[in-house]
C-alpha positions in Angstrom: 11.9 12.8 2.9 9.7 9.4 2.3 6.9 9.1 0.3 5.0 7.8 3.2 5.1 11.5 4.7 4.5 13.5 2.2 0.6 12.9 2.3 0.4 12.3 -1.5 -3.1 11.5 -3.4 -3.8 8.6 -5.5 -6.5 7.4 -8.1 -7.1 3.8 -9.3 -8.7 3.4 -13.1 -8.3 -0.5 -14.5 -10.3 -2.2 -17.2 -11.3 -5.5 -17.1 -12.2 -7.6 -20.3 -15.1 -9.7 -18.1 -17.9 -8.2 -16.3 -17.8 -11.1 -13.1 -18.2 -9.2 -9.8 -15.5 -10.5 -7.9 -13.1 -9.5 -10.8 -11.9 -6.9 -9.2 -11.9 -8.2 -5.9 -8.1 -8.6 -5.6 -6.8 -5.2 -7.3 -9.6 -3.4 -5.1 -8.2 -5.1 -2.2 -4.6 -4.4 -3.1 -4.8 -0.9 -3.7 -6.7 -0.1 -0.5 -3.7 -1.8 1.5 -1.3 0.0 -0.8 -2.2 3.8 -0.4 -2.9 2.9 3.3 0.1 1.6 3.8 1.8 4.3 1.9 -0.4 6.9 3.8 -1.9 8.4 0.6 -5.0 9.8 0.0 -7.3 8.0 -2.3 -9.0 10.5 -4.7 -10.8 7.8 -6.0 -11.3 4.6 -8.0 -12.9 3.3 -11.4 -12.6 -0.2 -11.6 -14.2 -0.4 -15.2 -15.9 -4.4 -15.8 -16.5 -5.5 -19.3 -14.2 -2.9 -20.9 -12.4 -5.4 -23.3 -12.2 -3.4 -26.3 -12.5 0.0 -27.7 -15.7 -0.1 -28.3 -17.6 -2.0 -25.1 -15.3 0.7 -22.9 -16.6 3.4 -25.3 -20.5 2.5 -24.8 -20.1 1.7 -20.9 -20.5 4.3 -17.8 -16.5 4.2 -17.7 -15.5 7.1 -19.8 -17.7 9.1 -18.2 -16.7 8.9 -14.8 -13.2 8.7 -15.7 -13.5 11.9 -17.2 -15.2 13.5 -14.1 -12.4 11.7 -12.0 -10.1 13.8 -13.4 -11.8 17.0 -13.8 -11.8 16.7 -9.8 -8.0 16.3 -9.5 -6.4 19.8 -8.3 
């Protein structure tokens, strides 16, 4: 059986060091085509800007909605 047809989900979390909107342009753009392609179900995504160290990741909005991301997951 391929991947493709098993109707899998998917979530996207990445960090980026810089807060720049168009950052994560790309990688947004990428995934999108990826778990279409694949014919997944996107579950969600975190694309976490200005998360360069512990600490910056730690004080922003990230952690928080990474954590509900996954308390979603069944």
């Amino acid at each position: 059986m391929r991947l493709s047809s098993k109707r899998l989900k998917t979530a996207l979390i990445v960090a980026s060091w810089d807060s720049n909107d168009w950052t994560m342009k790309d990688i947004d753009s990428h995934y999108k085509t990826l778990y279409r392609y694949m014919n997944f179900q996107s579950v969600g995504e975190i694309l976490g800007l200005g998360c360069g160290t512990v600490s910056m990741t730690k004080s922003s909005e990230y952690m928080e909605k990474a954590s509900e991301l996954g308390k979603s997951l069944n």
